[in-house]
C-alpha positions as CSV (number, residue, x, y, z in Angstrom):
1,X,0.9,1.5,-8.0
2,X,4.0,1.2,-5.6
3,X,5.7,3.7,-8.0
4,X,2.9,6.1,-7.3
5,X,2.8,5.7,-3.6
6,X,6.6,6.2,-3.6
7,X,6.6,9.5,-5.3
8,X,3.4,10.7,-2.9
9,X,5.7,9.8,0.3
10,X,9.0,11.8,-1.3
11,X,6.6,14.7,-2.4
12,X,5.2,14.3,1.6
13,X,8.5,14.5,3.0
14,X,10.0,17.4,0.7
15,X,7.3,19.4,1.8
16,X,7.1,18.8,5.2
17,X,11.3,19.4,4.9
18,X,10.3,22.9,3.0
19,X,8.4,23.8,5.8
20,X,10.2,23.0,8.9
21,X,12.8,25.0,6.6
22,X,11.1,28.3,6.4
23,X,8.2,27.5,4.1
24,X,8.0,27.5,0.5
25,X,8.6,31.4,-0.4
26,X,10.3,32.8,2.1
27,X,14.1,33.4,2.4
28,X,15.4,34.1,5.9
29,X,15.7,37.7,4.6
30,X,11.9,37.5,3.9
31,X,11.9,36.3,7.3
32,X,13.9,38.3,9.1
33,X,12.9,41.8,7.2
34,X,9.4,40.8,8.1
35,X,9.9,40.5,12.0
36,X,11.2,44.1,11.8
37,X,8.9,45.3,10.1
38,X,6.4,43.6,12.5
39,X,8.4,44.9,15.6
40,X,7.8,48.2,14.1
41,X,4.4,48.4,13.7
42,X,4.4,47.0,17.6
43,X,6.7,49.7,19.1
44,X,8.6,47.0,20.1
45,X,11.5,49.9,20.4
46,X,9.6,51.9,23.1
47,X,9.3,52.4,26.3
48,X,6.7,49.1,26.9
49,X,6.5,50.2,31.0
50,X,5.1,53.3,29.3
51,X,1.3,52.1,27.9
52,X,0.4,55.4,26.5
53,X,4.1,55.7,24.6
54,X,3.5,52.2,23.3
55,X,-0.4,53.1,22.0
56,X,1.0,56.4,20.4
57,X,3.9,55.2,18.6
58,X,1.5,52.0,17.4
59,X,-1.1,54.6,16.1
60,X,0.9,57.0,15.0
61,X,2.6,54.0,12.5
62,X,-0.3,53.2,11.5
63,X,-1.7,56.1,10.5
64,X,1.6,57.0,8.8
65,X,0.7,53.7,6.6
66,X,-2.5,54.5,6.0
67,X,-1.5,58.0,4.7
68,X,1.1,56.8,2.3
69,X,-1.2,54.4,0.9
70,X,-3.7,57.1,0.2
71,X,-1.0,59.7,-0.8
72,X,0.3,56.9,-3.6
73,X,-3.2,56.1,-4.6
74,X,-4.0,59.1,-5.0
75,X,-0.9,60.1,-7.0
76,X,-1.0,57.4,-9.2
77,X,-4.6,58.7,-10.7
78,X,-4.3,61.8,-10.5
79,X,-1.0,62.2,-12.1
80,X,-2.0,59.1,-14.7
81,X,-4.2,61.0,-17.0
């Protein structure tokens, strides 16, 4: 019984260790590619005293997203046959 509660504290504290780490997955090149990818998508590069710039460029990512997405889907059947 000691045995058992030994190994739940050391599998406790490796995971808890993992996570103040990063998690269990992610690299800090997961990480890091992530927040720019995430900056992106936010417009964090414009003007953000300019509310309308920030909107557009926000939307305009988007939609760019949305329209590869469709454009792949799309590809990928049609172009499957």
């Amino acid at each position: 019984m000691k045995e058992n509660d030994r190994q739940v504290r050391d599998a406790r504290r490796e995971l808890e260790r993992l996570k103040e780490e990063g998690g269990l997955f992610a690299t800090p090149t997961m990480k890091s590619r992530a927040q720019s990818v995430r900056g992106h998508f936010a417009a964090t590069d414009a003007d953000q005293n300019d509310a309308v710039e920030v909107w557009g460029t926000r939307i305009g990512r988007g939609l760019g997203a949305v329209a590869l997405v469709l454009l792949a889907s799309w590809l990928i059947v049609h172009l499957g046959r």
